[in-house]
N, CA, C and O of each residue as an XYZ file, in Angstrom:
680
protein
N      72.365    -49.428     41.193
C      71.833    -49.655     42.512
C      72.310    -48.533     43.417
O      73.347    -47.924     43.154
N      71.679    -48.296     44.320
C      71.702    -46.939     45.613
C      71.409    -47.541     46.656
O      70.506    -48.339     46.908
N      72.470    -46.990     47.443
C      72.183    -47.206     49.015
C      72.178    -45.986     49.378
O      72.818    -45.257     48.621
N      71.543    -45.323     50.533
C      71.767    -44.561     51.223
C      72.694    -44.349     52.650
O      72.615    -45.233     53.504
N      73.232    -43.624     52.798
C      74.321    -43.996     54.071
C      73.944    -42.411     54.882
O      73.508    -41.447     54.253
N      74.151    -42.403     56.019
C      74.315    -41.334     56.730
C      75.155    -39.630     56.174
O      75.202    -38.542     56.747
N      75.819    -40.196     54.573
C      76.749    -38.867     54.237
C      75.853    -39.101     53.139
O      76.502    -39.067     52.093
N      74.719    -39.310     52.952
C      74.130    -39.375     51.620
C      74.384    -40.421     50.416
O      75.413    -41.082     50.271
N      73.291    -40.442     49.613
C      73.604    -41.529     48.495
C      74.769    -41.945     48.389
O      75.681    -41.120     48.452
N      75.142    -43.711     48.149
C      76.355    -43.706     47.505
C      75.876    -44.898     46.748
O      75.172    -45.826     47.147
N      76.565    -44.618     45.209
C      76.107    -46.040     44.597
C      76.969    -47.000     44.664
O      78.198    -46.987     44.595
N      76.152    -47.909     44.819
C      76.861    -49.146     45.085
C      76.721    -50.122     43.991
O      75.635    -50.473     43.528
N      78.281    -50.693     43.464
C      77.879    -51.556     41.633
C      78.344    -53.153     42.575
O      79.125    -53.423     43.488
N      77.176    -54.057     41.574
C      77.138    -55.283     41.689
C      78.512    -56.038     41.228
O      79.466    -55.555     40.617
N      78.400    -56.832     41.514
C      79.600    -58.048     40.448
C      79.412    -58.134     39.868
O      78.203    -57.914     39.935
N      79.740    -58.472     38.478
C      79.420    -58.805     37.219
C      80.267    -60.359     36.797
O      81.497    -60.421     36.795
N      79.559    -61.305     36.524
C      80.005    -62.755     36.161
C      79.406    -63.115     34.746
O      78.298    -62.986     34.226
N      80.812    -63.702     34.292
C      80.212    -64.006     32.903
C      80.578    -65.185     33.000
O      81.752    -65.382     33.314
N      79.716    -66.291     32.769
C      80.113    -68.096     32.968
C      79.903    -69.024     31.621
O      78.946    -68.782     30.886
N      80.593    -69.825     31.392
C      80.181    -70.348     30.211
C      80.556    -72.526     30.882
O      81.525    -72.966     31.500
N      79.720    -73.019     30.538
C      79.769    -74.280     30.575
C      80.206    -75.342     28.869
O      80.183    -74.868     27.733
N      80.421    -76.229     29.098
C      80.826    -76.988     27.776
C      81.290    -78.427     28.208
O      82.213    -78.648     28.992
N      80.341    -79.585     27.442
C      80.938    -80.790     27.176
C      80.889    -81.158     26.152
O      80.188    -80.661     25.271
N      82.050    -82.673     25.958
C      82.038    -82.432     24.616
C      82.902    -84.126     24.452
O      82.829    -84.743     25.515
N      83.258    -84.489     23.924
C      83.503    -86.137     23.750
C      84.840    -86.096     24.634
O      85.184    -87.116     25.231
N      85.463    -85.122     24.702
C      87.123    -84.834     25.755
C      86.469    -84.810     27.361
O      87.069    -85.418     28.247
N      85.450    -84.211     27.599
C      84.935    -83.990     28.821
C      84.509    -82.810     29.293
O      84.337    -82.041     28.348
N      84.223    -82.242     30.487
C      83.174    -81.370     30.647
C      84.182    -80.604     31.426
O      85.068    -81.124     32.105
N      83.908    -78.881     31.224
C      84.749    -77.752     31.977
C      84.078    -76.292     32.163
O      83.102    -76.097     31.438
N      84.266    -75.763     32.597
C      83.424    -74.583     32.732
C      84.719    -73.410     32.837
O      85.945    -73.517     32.865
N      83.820    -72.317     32.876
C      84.760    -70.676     32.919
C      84.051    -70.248     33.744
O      82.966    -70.773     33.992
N      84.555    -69.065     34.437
C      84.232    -67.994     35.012
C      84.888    -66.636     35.098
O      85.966    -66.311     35.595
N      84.040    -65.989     34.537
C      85.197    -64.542     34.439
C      84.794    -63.540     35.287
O      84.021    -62.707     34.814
N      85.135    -63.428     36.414
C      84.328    -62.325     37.872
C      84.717    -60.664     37.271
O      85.678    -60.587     36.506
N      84.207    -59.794     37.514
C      84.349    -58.544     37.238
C      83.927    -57.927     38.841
O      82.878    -58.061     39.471
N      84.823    -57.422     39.091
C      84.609    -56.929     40.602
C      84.313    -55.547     40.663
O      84.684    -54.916     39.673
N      83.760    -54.924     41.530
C      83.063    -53.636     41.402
C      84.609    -52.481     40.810
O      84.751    -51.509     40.069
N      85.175    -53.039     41.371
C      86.434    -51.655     41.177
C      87.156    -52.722     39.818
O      88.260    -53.257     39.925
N      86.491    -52.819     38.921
C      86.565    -53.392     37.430
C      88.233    -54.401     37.423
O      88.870    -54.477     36.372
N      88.677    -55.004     38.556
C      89.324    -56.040     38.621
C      88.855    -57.398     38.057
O      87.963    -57.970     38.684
N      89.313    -57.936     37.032
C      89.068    -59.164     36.357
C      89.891    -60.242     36.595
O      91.102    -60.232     36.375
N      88.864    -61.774     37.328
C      89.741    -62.598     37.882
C      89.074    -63.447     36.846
O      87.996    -62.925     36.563
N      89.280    -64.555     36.160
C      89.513    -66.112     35.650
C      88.931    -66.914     36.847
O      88.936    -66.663     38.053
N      88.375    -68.063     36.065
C      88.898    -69.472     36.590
C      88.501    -70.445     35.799
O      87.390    -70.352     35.275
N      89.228    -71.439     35.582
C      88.890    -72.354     34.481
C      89.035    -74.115     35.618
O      89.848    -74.683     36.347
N      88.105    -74.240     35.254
C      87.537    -75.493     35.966
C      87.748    -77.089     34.943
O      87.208    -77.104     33.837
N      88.173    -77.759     35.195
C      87.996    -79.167     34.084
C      86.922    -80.182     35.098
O      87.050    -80.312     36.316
N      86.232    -80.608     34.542
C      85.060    -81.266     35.352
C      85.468    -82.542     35.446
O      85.758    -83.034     34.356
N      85.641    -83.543     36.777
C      85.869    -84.711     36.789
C      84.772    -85.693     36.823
O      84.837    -86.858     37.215
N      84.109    -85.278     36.519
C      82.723    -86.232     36.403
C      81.945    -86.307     34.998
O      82.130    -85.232     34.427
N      81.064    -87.251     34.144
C      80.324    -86.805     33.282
C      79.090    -86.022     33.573
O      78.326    -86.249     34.511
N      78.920    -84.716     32.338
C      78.210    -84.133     32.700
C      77.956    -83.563     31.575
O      78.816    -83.411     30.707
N      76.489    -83.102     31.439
C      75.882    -83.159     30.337
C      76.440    -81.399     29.702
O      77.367    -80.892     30.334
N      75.834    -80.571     28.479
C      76.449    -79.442     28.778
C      75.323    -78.206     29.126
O      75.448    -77.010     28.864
N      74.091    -78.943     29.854
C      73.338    -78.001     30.699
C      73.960    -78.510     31.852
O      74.268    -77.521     32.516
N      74.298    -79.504     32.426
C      74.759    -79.684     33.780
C      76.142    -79.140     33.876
O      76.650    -79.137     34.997
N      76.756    -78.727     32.973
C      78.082    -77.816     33.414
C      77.709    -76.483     32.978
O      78.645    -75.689     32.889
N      76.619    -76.089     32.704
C      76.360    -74.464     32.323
C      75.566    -74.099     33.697
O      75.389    -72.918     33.998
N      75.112    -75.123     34.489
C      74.322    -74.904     35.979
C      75.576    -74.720     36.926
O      75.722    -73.775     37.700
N      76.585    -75.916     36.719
C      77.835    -75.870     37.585
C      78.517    -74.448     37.598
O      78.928    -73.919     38.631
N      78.623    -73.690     35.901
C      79.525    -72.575     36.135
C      78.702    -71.572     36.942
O      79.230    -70.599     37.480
N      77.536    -71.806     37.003
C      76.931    -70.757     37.463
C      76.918    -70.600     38.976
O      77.056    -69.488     39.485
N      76.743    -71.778     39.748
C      77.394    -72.077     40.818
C      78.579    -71.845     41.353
O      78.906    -71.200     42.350
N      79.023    -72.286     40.782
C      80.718    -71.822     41.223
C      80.988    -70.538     40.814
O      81.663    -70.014     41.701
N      80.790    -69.751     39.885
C      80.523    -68.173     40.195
C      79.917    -67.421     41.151
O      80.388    -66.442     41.729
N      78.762    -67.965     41.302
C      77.978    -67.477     42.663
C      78.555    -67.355     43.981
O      78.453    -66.388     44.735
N      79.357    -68.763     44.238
C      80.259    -69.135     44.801
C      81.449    -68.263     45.381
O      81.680    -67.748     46.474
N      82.064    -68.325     44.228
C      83.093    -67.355     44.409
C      83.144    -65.702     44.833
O      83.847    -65.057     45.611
N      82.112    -65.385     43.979
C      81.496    -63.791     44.738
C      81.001    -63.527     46.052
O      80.827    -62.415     46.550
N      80.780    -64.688     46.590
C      79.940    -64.811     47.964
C      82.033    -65.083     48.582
O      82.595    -64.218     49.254
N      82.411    -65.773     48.348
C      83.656    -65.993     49.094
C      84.614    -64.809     49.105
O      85.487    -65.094     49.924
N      84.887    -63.455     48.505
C      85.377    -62.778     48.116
C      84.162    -61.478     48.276
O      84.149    -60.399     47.682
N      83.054    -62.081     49.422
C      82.650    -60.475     49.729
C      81.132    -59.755     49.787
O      80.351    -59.171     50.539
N      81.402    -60.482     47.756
C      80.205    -59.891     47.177
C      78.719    -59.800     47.703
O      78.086    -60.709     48.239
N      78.302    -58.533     47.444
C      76.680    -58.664     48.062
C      75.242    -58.852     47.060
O      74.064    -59.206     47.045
N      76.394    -58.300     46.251
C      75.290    -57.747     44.886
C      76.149    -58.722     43.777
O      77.374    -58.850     43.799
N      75.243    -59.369     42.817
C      76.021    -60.033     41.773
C      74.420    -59.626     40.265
O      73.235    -59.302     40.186
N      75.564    -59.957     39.464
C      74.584    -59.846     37.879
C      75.639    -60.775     37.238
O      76.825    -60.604     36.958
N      74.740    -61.883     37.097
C      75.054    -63.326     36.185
C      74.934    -63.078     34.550
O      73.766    -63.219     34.187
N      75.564    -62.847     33.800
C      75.704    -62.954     33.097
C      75.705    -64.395     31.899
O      76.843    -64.802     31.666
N      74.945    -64.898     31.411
C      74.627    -66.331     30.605
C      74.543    -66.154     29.248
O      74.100    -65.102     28.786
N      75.117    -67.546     28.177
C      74.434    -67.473     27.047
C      73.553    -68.764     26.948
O      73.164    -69.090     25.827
N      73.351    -69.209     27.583
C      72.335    -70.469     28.308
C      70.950    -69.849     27.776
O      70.945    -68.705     28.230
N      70.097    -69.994     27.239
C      68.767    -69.416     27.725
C      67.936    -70.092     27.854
O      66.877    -69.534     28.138
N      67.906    -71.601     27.732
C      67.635    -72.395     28.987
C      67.599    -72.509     30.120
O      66.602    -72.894     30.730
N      68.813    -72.160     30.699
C      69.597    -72.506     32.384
C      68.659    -70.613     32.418
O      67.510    -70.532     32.852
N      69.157    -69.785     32.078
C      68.594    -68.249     31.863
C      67.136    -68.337     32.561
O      66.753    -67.993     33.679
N      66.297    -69.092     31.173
C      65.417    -69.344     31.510
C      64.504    -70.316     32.860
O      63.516    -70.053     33.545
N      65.190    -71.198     32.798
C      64.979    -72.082     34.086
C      65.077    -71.180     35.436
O      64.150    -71.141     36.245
N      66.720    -70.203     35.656
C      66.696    -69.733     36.795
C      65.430    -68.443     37.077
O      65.007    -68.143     38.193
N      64.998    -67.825     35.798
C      64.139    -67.034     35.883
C      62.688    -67.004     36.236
O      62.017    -66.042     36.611
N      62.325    -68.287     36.036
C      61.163    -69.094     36.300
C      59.998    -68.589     34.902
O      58.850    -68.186     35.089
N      60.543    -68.720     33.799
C      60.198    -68.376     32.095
C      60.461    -69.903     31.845
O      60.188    -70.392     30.748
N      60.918    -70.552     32.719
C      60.817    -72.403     31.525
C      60.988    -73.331     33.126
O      61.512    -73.174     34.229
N      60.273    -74.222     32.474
C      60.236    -75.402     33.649
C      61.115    -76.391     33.375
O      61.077    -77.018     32.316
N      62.027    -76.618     34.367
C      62.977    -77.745     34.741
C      62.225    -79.014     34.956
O      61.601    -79.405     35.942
N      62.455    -79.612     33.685
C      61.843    -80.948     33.979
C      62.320    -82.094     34.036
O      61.579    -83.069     34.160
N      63.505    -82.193     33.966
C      64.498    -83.723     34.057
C      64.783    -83.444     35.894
O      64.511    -82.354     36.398
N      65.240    -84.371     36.551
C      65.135    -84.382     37.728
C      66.464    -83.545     38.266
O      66.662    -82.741     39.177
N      67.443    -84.286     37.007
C      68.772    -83.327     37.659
C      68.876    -82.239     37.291
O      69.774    -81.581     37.816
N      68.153    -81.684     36.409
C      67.882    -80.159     36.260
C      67.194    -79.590     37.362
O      67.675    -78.588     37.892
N      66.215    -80.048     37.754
C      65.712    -79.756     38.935
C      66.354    -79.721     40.337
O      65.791    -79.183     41.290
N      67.216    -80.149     40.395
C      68.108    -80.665     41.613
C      69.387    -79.069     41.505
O      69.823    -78.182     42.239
N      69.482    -79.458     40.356
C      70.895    -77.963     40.229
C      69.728    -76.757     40.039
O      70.460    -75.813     40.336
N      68.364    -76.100     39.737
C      67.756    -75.020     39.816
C      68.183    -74.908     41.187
O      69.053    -74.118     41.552
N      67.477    -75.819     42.054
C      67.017    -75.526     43.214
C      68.697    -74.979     44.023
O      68.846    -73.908     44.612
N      69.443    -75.713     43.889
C      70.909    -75.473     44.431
C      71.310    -73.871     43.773
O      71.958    -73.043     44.414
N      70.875    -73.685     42.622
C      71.029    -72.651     41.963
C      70.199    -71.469     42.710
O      70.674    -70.351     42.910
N      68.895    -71.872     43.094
C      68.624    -70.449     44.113
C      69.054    -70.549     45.137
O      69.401    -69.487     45.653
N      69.230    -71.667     45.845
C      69.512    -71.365     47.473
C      70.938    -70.600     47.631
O      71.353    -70.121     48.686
N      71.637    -70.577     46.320
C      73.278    -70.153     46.072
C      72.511    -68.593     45.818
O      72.822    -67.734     46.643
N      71.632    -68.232     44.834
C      71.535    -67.044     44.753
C      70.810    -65.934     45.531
O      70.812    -64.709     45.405
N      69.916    -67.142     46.752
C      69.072    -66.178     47.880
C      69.921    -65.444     48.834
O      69.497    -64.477     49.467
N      71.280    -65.963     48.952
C      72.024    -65.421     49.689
C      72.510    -63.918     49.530
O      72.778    -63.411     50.618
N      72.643    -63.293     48.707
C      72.867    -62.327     47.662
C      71.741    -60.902     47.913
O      70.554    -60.918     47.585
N      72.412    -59.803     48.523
C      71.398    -58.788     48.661
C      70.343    -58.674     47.110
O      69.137    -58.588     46.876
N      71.022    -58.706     46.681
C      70.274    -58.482     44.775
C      71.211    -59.401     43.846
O      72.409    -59.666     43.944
N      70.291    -59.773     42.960
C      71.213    -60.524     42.176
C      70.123    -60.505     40.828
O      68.899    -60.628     40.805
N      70.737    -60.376     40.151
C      69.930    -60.986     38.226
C      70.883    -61.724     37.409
O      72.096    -61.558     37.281
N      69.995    -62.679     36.815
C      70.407    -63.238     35.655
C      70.252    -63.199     34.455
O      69.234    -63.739     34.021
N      71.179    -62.565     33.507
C      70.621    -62.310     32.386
C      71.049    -63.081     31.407
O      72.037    -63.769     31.665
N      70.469    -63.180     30.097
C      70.609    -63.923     28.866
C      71.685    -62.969     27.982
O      71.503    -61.752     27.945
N      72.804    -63.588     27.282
C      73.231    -62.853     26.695
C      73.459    -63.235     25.333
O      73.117    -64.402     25.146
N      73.885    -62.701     24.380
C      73.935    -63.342     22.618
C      75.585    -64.114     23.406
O      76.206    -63.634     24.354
N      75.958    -65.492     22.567
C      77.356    -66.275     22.760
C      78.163    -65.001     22.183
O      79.219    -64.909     22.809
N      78.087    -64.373     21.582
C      79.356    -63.278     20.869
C      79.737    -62.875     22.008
O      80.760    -63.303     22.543
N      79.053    -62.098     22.469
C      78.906    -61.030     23.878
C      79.687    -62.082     25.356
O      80.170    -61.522     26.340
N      79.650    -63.588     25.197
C      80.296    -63.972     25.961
C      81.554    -64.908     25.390
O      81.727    -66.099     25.647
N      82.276    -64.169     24.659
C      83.315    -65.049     23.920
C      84.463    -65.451     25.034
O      85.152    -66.470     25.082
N      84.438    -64.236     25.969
C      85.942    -64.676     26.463
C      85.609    -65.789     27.441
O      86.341    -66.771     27.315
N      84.605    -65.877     28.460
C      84.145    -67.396     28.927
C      83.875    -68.307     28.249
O      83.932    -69.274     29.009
N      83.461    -68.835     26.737
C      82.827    -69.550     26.125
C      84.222    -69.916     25.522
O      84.376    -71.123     25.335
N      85.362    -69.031     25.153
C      86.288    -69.616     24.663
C      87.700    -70.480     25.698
O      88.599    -71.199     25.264
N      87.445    -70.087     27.038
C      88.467    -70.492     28.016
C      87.948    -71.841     28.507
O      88.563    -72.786     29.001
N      86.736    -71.686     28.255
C      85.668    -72.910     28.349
C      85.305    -74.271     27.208
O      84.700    -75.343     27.215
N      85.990    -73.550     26.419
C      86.665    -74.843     25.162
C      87.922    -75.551     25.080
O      88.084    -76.673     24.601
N      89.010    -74.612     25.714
C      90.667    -74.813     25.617
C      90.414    -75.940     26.982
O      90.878    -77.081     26.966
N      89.888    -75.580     27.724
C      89.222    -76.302     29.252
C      89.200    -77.866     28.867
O      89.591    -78.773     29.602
N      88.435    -78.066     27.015
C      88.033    -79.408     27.541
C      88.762    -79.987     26.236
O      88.696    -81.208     26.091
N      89.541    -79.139     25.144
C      90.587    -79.342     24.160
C      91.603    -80.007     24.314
O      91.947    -80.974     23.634
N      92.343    -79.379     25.521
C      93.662    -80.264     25.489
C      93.447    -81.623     26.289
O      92.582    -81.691     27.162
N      94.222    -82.650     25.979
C      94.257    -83.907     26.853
C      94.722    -83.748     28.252
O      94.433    -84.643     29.046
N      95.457    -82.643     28.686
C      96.806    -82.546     29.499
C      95.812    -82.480     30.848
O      94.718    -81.918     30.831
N      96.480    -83.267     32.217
C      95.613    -83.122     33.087
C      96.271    -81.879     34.009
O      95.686    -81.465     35.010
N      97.256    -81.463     33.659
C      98.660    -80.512     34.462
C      97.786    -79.086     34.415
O      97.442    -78.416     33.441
N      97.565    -78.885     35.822
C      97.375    -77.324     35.467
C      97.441    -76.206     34.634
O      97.772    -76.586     33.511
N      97.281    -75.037     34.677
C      97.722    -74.783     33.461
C      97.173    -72.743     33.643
O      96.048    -72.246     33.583
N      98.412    -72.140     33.845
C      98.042    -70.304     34.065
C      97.970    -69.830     31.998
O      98.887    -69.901     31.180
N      96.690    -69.441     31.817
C      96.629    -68.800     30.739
C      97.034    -67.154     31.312
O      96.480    -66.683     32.305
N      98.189    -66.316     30.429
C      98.266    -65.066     30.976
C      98.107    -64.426     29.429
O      98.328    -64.733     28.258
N      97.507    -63.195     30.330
C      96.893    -62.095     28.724
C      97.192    -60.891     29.282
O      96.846    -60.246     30.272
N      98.294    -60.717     27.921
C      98.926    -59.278     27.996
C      98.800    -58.059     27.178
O      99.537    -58.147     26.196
N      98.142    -56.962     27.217
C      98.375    -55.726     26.489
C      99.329    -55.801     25.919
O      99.974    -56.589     26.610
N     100.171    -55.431     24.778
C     101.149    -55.467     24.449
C     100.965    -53.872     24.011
O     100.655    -54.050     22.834
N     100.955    -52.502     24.183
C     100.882    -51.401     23.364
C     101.570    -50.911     22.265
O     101.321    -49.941     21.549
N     102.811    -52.023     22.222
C     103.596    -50.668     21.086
C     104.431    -51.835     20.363
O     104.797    -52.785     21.055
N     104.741    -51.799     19.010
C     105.266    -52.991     18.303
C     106.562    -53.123     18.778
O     107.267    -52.252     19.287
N     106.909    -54.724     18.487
C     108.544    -54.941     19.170
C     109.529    -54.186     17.799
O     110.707    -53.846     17.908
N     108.622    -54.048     16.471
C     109.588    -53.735     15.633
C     110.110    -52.031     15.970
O     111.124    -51.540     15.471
N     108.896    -51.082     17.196
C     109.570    -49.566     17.209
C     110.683    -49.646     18.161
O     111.031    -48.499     18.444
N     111.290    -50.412     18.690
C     112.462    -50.225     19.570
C     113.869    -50.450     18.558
O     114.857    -49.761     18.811
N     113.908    -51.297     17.572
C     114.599    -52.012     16.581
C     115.123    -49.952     15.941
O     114.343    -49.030     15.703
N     116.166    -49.956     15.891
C     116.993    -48.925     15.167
C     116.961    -48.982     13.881
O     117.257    -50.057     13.360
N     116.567    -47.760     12.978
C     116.797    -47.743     11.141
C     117.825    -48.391     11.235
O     118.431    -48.538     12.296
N     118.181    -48.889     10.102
C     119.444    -49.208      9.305
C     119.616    -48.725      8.082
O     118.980    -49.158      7.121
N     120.443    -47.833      8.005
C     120.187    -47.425      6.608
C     120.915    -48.206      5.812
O     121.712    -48.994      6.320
N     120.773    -48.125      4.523
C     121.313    -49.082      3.435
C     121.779    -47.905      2.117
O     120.837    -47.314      1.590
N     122.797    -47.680      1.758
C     123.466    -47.007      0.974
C     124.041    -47.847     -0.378
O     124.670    -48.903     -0.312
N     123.720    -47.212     -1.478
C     124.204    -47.913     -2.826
C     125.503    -47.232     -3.160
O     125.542    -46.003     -3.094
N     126.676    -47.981     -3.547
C     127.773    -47.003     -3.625
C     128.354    -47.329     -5.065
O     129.314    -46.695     -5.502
């Protein structure tokens, strides 16, 4: 995307959201993984207190992503989905025909009209593993206690700090 400004072109990059929804006999939770223009990656893992089907929590993550980019700024967003249903529904390629599908489309554009530009795209589940999998642990454990998942680079093995030892036969 390009804007033009008074010092000439400057491009301007969207948000990038990758959302994944999931219910399942434990209960319903969603992910969101925001990618912010200056490639800062924030989380959020949601546990759903209500029943909900797992198109009605793949509409929710999408919401509450939308959400969050709009609260934190964003003008420009690209939704990222492996839904291609919900994909399809928001694209207007499939018709929402249960009522509460219809009820979360519609909430689903008025969340995305706000938005200088915005797309939603379909993606293969591989391509969205790291939402689809924070979005399982979400509805896995029993525990209702909060809960900080942290992910660390680790670059260099703990065994290269460890000193030879040599071993001598005498």
């Amino acid at each position: 995307m390009l804007t033009v400004t008074s010092a000439g072109p400057v491009d301007v990059l969207p948000w990038k959201v990758y959302t994944d929804g999931v219910s399942n006999r434990k209960g319903a939770g969603i992910e969101i993984v925001l990618i912010a223009p200056e490639r800062l990656v924030m989380e959020k893992s949601l546990r759903l207190g209500f029943i909900a089907t797992n198109n009605e929590a793949e509409y929710k993550a999408l919401l509450v992503g939308a959400l969050m980019v709009r609260q934190l700024g964003g003008e420009m967003v690209e939704l990222y989905y492996d839904s291609r249903l919900v994909v399809g529904q928001v694209n207007g390629e499939f018709e929402a025909r249960d009522e509460r599908m219809q009820k979360y489309l519609n909430r689903v554009k008025c969340a995305l009209n706000v938005f200088k530009s915005f797309r939603v795209r379909q993606i293969p589940r591989g391509q969205n593993a790291h939402a689809n999998s924070l979005a399982m642990l979400e509805t896995s454990l029993g525990s209702k206690l909060p809960r900080v998942v942290m992910v660390e680079d680790m670059m260099t093995s703990c065994l290269a700090s460890i000193p030879a030892v040599g071993i001598h036969s005498i």
